[in-house]
mmCIF file as Biopython writes it, N, C-alpha, C and O atoms, coordinates in Angstrom:
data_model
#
loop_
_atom_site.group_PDB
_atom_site.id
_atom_site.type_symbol
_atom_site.label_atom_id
_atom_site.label_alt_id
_atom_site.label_comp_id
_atom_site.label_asym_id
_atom_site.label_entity_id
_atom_site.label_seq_id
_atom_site.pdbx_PDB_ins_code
_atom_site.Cartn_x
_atom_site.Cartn_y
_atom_site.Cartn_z
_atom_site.occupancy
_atom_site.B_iso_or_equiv
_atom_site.auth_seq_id
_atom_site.auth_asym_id
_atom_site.pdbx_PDB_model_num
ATOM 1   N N  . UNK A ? 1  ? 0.831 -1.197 0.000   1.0 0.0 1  A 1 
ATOM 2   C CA . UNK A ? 1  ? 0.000 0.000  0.000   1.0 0.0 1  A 1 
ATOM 3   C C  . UNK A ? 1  ? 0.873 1.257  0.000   1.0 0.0 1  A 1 
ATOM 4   O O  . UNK A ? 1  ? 0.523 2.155  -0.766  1.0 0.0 1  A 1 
ATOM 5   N N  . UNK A ? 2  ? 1.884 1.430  0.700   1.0 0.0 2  A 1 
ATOM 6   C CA . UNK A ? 2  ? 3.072 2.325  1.125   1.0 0.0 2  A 1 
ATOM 7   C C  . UNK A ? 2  ? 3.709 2.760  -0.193  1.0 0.0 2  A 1 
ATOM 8   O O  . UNK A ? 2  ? 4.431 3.751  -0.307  1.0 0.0 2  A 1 
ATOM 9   N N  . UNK A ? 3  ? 3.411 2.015  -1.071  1.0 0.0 3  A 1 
ATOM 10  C CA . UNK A ? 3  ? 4.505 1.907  -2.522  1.0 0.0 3  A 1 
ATOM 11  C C  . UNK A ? 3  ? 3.576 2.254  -3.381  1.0 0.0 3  A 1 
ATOM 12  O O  . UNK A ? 3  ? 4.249 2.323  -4.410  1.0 0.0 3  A 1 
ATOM 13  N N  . UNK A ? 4  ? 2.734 2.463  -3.618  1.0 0.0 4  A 1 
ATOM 14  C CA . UNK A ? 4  ? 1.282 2.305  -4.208  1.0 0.0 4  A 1 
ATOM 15  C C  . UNK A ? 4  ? 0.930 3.883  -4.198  1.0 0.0 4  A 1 
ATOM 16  O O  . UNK A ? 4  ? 0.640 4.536  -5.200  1.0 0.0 4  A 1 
ATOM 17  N N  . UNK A ? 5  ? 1.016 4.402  -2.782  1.0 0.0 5  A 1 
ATOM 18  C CA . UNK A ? 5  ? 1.141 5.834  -2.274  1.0 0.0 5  A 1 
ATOM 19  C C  . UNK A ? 5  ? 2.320 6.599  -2.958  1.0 0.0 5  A 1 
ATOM 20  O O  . UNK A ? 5  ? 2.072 7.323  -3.923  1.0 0.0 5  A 1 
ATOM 21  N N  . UNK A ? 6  ? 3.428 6.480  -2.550  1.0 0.0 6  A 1 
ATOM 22  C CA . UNK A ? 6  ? 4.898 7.340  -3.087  1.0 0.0 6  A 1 
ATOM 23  C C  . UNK A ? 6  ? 5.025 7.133  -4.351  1.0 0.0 6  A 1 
ATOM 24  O O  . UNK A ? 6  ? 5.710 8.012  -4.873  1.0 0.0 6  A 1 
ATOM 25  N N  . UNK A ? 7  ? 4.565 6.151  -5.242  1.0 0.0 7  A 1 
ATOM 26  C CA . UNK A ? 7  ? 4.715 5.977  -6.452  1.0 0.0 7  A 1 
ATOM 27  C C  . UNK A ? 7  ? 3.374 7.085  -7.506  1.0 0.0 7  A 1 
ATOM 28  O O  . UNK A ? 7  ? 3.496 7.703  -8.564  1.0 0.0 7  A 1 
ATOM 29  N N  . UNK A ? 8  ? 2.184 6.890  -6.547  1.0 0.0 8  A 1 
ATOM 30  C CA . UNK A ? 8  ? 1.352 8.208  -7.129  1.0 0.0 8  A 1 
ATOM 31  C C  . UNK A ? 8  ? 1.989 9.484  -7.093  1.0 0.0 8  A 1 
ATOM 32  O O  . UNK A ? 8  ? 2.125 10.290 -8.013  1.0 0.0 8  A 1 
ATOM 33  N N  . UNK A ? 9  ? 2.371 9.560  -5.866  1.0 0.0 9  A 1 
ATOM 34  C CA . UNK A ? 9  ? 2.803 11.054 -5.674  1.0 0.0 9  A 1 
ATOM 35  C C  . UNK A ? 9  ? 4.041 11.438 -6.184  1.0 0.0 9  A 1 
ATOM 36  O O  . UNK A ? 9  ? 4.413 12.602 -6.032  1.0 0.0 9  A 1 
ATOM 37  N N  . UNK A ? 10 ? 4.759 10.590 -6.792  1.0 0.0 10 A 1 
ATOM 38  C CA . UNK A ? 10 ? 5.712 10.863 -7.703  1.0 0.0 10 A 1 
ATOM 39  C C  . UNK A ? 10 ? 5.777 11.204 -9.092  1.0 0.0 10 A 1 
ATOM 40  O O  . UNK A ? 10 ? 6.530 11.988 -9.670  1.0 0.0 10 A 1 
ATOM 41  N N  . UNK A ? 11 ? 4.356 10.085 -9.760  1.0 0.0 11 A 1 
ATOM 42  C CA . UNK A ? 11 ? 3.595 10.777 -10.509 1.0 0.0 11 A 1 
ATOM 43  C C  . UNK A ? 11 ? 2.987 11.594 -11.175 1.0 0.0 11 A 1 
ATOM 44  O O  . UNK A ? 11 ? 2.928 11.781 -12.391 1.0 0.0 11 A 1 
ATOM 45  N N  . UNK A ? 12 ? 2.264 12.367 -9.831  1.0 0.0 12 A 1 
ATOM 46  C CA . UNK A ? 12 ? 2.159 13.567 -9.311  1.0 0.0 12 A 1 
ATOM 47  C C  . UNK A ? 12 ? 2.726 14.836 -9.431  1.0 0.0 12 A 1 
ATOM 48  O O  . UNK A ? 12 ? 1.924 15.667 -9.860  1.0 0.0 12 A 1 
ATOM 49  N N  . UNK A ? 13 ? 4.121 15.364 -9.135  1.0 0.0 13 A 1 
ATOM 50  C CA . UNK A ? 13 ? 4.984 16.058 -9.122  1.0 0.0 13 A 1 
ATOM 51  C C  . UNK A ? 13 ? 5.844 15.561 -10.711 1.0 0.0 13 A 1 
ATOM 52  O O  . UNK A ? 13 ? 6.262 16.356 -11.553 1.0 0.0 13 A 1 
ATOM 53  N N  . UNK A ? 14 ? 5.895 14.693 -10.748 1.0 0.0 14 A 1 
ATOM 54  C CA . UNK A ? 14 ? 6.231 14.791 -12.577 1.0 0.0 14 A 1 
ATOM 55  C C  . UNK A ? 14 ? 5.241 15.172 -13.431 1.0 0.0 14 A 1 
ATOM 56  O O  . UNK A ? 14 ? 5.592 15.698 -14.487 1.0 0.0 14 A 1 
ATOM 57  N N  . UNK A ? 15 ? 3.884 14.997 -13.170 1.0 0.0 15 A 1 
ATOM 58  C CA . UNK A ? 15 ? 3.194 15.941 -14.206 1.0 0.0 15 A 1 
ATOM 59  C C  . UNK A ? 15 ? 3.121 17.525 -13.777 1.0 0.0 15 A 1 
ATOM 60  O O  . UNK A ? 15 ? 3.175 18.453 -14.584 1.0 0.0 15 A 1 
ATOM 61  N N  . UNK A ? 16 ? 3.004 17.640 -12.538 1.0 0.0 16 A 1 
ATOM 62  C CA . UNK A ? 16 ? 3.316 18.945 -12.196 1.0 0.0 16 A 1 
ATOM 63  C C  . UNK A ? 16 ? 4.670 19.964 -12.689 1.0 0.0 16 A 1 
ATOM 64  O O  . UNK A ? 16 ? 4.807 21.165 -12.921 1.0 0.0 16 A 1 
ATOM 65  N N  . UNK A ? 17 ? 5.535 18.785 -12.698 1.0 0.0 17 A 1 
ATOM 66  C CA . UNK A ? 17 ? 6.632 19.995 -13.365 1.0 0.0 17 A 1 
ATOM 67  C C  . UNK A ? 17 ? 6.569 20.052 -14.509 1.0 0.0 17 A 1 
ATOM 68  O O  . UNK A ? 17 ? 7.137 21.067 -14.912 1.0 0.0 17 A 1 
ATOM 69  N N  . UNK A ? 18 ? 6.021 19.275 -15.529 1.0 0.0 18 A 1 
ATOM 70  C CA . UNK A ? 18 ? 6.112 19.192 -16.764 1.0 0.0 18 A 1 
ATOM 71  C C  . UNK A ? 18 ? 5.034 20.279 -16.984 1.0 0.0 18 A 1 
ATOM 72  O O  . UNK A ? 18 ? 5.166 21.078 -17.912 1.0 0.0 18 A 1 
ATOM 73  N N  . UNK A ? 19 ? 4.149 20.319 -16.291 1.0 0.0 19 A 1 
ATOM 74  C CA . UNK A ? 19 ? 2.820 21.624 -16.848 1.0 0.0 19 A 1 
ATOM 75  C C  . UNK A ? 19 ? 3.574 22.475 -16.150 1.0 0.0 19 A 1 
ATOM 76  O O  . UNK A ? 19 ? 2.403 22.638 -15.806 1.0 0.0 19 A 1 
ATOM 77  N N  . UNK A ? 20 ? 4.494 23.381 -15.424 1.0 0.0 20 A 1 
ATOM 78  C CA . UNK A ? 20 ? 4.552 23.786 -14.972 1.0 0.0 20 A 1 
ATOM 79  C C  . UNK A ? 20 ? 5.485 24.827 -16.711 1.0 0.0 20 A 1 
ATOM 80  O O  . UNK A ? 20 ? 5.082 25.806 -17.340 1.0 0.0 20 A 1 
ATOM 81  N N  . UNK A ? 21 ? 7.220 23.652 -16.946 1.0 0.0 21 A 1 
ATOM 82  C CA . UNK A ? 21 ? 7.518 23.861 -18.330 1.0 0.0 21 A 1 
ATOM 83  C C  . UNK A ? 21 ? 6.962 24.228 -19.062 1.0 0.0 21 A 1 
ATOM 84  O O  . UNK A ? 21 ? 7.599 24.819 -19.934 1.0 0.0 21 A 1 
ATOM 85  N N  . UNK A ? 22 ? 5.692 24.162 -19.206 1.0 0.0 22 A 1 
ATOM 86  C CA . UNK A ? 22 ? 4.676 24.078 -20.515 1.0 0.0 22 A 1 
ATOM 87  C C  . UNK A ? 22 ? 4.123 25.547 -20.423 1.0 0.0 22 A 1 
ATOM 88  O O  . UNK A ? 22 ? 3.817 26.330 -21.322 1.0 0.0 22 A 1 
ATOM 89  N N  . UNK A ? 23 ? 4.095 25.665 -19.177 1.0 0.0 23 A 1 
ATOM 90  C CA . UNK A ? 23 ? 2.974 27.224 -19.126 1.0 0.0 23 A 1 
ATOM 91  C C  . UNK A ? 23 ? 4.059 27.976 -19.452 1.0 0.0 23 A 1 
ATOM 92  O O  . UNK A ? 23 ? 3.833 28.894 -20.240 1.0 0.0 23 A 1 
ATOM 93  N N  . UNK A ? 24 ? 5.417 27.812 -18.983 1.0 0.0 24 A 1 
ATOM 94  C CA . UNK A ? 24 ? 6.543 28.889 -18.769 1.0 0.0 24 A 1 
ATOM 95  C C  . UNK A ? 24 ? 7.196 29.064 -19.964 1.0 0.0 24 A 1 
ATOM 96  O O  . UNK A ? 24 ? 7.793 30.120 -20.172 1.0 0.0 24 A 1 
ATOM 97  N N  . UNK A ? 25 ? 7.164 27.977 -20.974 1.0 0.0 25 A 1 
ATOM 98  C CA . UNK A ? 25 ? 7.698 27.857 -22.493 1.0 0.0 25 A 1 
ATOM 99  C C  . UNK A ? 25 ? 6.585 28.851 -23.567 1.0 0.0 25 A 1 
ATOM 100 O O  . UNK A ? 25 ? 6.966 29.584 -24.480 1.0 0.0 25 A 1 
ATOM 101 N N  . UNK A ? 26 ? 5.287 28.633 -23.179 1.0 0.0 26 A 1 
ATOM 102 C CA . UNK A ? 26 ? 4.191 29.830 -23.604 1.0 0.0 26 A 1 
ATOM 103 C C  . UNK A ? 26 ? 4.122 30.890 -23.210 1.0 0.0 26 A 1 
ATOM 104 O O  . UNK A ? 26 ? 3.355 31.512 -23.944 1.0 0.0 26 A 1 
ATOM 105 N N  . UNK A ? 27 ? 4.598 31.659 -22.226 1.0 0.0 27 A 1 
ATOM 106 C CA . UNK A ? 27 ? 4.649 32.504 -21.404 1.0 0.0 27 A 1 
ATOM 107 C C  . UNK A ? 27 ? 5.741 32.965 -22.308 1.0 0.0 27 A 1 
ATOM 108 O O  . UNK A ? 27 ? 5.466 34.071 -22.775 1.0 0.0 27 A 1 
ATOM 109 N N  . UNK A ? 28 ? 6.549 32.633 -22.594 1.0 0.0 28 A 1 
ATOM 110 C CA . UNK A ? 28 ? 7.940 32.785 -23.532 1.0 0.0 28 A 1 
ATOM 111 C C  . UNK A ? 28 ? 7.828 33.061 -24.988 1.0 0.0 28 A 1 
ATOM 112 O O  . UNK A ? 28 ? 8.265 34.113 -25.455 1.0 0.0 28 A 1 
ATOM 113 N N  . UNK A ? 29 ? 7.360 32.315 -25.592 1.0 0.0 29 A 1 
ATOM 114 C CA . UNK A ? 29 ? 6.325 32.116 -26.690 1.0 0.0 29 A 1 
ATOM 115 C C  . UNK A ? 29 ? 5.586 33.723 -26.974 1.0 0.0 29 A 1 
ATOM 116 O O  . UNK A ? 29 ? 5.910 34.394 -27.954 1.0 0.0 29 A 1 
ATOM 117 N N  . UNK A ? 30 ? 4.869 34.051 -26.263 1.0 0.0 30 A 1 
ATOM 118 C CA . UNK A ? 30 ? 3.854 34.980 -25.635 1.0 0.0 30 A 1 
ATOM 119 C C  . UNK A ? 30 ? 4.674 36.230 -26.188 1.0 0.0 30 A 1 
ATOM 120 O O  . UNK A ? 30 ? 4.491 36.814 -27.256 1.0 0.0 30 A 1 
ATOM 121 N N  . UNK A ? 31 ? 5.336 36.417 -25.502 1.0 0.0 31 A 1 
ATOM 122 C CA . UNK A ? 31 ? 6.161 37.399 -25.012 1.0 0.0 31 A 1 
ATOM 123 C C  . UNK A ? 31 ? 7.167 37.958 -26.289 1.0 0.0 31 A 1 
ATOM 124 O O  . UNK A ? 31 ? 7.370 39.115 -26.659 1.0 0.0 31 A 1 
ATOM 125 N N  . UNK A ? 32 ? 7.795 36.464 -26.887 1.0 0.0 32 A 1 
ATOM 126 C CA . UNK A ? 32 ? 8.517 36.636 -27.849 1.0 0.0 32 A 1 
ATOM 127 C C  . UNK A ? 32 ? 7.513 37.449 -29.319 1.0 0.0 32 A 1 
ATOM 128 O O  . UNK A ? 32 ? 8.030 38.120 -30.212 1.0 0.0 32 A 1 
ATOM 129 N N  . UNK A ? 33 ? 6.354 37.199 -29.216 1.0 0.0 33 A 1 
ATOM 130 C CA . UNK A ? 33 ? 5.772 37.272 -30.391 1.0 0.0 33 A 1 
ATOM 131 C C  . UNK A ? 33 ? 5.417 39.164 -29.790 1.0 0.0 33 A 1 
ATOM 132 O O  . UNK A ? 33 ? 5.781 40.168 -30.403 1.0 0.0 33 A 1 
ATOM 133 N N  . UNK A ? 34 ? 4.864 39.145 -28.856 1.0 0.0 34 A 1 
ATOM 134 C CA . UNK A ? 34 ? 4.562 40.597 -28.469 1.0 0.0 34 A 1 
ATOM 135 C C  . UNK A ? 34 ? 5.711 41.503 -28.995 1.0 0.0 34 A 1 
ATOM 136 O O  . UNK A ? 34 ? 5.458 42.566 -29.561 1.0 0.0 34 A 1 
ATOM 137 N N  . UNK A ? 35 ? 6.850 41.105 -28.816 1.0 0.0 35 A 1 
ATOM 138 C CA . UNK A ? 35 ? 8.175 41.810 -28.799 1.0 0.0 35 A 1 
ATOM 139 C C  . UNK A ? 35 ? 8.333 42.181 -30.356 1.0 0.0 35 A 1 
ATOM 140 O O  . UNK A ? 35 ? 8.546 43.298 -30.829 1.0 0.0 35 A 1 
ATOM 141 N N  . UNK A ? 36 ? 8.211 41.238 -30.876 1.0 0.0 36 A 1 
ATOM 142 C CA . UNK A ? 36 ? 8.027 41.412 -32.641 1.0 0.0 36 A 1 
ATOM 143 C C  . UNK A ? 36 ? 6.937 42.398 -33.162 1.0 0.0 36 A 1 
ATOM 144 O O  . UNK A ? 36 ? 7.135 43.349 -33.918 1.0 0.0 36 A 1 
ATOM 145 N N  . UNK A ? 37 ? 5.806 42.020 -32.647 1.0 0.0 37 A 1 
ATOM 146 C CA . UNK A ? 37 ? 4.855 43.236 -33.350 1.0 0.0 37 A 1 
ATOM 147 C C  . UNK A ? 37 ? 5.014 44.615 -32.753 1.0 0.0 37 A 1 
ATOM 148 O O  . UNK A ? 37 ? 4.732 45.594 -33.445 1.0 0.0 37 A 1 
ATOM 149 N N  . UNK A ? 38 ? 5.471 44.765 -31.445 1.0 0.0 38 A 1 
ATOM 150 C CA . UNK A ? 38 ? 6.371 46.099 -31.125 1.0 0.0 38 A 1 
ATOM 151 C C  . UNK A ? 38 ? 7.216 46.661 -32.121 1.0 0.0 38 A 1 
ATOM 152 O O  . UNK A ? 38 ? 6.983 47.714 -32.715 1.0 0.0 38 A 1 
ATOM 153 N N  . UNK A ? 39 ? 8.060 46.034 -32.260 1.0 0.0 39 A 1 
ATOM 154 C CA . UNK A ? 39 ? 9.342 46.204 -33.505 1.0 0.0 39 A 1 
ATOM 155 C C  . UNK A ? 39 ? 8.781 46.935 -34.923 1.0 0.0 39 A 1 
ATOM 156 O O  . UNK A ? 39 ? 9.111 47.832 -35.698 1.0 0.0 39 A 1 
ATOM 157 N N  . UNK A ? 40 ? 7.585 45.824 -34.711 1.0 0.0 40 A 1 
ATOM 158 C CA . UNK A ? 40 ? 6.882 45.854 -36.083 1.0 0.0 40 A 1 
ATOM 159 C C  . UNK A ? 40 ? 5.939 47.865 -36.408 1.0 0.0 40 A 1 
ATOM 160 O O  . UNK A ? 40 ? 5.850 48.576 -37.408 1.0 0.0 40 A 1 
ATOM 161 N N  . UNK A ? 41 ? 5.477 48.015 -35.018 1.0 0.0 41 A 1 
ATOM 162 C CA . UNK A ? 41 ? 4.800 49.358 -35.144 1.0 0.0 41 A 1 
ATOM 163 C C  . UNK A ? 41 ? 5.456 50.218 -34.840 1.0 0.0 41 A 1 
ATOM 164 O O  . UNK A ? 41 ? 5.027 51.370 -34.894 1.0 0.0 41 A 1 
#
């Protein structure tokens, strides 16, 4: 049961960091494109 537990919650925190990458790579994304149509006007 003990293993069953730490193995979810490890789970857990690996999808968490991976969405975490994901928002912060768009956020980047985001930002980069804003920066261009600045340039652009």
């Amino acid at each position: 049961m003990r293993t069953a537990i730490i193995a979810t919650l490890m789970g857990l925190m690996t999808l968490g960091t991976a969405a975490c990458n994901t928002v912060e790579g768009a956020g980047e994304d985001l930002q980069s494109a804003s920066n261009e149509v600045e340039e652009e006007i």
